[in-house]
C-alpha positions as CSV (number, residue, x, y, z in Angstrom):
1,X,-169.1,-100.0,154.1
2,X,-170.4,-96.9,153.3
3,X,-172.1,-96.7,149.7
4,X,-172.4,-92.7,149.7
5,X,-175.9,-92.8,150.1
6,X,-175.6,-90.3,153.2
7,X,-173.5,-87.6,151.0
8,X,-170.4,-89.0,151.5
9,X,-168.6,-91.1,149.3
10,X,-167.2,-93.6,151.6
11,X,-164.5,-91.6,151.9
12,X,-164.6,-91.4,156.0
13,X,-162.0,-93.6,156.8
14,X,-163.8,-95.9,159.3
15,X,-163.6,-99.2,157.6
16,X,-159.7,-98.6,158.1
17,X,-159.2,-98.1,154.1
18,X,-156.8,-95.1,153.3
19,X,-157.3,-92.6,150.5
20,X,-155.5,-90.3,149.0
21,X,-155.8,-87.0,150.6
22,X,-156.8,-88.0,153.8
23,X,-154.2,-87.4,156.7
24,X,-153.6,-90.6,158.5
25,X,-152.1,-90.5,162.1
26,X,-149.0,-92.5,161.7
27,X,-145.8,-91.7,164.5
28,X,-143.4,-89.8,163.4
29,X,-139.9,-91.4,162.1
30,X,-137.7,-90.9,164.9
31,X,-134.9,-88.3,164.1
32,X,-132.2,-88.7,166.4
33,X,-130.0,-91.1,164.6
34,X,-129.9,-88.7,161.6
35,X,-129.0,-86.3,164.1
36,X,-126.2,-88.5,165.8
37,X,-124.6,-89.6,162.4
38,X,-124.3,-86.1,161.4
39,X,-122.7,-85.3,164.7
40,X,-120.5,-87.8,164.3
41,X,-119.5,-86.4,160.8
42,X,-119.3,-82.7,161.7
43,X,-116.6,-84.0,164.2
44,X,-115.1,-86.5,162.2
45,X,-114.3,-83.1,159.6
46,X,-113.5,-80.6,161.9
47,X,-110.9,-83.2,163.8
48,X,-109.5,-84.2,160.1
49,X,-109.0,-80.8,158.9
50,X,-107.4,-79.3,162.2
51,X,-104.6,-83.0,162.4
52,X,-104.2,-81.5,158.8
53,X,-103.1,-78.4,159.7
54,X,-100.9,-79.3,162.8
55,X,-99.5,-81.8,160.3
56,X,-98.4,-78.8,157.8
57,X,-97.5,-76.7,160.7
58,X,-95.5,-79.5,161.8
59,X,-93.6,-79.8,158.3
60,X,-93.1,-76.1,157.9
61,X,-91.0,-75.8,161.2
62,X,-89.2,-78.9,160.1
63,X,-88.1,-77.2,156.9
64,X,-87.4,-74.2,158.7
65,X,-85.4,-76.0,160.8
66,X,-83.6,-77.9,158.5
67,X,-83.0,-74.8,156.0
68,X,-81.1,-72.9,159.3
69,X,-78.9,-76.1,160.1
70,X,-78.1,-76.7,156.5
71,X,-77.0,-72.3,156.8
72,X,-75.4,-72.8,159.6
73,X,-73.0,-75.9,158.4
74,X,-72.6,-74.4,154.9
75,X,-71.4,-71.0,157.0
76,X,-68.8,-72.9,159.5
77,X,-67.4,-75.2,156.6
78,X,-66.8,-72.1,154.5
79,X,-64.9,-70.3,157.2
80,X,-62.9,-73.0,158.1
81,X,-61.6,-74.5,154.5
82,X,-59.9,-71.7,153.1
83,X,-56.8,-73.2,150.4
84,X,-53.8,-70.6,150.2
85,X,-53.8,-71.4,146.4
86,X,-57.5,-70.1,145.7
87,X,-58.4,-68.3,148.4
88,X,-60.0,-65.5,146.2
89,X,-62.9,-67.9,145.9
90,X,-62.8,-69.0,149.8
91,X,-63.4,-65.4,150.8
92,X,-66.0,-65.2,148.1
93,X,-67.9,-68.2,149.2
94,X,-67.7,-66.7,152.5
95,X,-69.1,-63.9,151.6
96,X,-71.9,-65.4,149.5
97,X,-73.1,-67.4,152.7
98,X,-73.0,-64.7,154.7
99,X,-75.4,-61.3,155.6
100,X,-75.6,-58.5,157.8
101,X,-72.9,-57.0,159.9
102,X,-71.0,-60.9,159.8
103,X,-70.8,-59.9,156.0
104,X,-70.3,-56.4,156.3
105,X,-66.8,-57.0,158.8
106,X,-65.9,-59.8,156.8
107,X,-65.7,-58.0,153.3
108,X,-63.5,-55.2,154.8
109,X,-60.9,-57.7,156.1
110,X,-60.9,-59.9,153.1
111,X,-58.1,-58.7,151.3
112,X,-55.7,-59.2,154.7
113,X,-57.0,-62.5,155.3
114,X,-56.3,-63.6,151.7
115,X,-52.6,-62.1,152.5
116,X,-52.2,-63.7,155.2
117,X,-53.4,-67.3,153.9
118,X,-51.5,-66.9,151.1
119,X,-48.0,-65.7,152.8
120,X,-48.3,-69.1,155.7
121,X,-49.5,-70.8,152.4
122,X,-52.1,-72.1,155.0
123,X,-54.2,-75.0,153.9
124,X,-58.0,-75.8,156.7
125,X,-60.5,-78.2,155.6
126,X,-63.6,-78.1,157.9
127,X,-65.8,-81.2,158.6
128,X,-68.9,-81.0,160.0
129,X,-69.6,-83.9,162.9
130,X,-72.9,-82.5,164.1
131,X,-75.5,-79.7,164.1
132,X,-78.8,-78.8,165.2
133,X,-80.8,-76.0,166.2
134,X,-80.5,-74.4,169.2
135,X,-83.6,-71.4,168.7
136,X,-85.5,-70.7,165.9
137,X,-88.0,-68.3,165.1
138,X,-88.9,-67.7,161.5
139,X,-86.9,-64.8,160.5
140,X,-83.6,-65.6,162.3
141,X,-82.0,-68.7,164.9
142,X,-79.0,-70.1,165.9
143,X,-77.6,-73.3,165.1
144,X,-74.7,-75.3,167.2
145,X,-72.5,-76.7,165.0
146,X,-69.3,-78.9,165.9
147,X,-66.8,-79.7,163.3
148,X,-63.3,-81.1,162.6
149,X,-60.9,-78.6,161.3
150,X,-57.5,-79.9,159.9
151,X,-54.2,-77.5,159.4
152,X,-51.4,-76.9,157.7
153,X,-49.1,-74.5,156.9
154,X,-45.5,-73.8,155.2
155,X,-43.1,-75.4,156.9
156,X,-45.3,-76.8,159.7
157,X,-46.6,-80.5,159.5
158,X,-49.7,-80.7,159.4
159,X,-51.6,-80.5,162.8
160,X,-53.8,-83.0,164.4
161,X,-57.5,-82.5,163.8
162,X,-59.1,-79.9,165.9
163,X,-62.6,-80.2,167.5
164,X,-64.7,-76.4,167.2
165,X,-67.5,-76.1,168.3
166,X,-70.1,-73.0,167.4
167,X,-72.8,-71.0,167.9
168,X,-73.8,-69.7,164.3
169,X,-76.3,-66.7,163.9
170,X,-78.7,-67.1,160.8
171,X,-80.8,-64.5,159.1
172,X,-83.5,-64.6,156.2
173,X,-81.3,-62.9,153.7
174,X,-83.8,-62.7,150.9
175,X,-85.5,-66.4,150.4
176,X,-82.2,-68.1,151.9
177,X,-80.7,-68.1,155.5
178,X,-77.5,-66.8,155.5
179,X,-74.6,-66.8,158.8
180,X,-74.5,-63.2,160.3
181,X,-72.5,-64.2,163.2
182,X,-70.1,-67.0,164.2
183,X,-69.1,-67.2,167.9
184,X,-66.4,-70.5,169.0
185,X,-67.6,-72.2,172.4
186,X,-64.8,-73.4,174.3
């Protein structure tokens, strides 16, 4: 051991005793773990957020979906269960669940539809058996909508059930779809 008696203060290191202060030449902790496990993460987040997004992206065109079918039914049923003894509010509900040039026709024929309900003293009741959407994109879609319609009229028994079946027009009318046109499939 060095006792300092050459100048230094046994501070050289060579009996293999560390000080403070003195660089020792250890190897380096190896990094690349670290570097995998944050890899790992980064991809781990990125994959998470983007399922997250398809996932809301998935749910918004089911709502969309299901607002336009839920249009389209609400549309058909109203146009097909009109009562001769309140058919004022018929035509009204009709015209509340409709928009657009569907609307616009609609309103100026009310009053001789009404007439004529009231004069066959014509009773429908529409049912719908099934619906779904055809097209659909954002601001407007169609719907196919089948339904049961049952008839009767003064003086005439009433009918056997009748099968329709539809292509219904919907529109963003506001924050609500609304029909704005109706066309029968044979």
């Amino acid at each position: 051991m060095n006792d300092g008696a050459d100048g230094t203060d046994g501070a050289d290191g060579a009996d293999g005793i560390e000080e403070p202060g003195v660089p020792v030449d250890r190897p380096a902790p190896s990094t690349w773990p670290y570097r995998l496990v944050l890899g790992a993460l980064a991809v781990l987040v990125a994959l998470t957020g983007w399922l997250g997004w398809r996932d809301l992206e998935v749910r918004r065109a089911e709502d969309l979906r299901a607002a336009m079918v839920q249009a389209g039914q609400a549309g058909v049923v109203a146009l097909t269960t009109i009562d001769h003894e309140r058919v004022d509010e018929d035509v009204r509900r009709i015209l509340d669940s409709s928009t657009g040039g569907f609307r616009d026709d609609f309103a100026r024929r009310a009053d001789s539809f009404a007439d004529a309900a009231r004069q066959a003293q014509s009773t429908s009741v529409g049912t719908v058996s099934e619906a779904g959407v055809e097209s659909a994109d954002g601001e407007q879609g169609r719907v196919l909508v089948t339904l049961i319609v049952m008839t009767s009229n003064r003086g005439t028994p009433e009918q056997q059930p009748k099968v329709w079946r539809t292509r219904v027009s919907v529109a963003k009318d506001g924050e609500e779809y609304k029909v704005a046109a109706v066309e029968f499939i044979p």
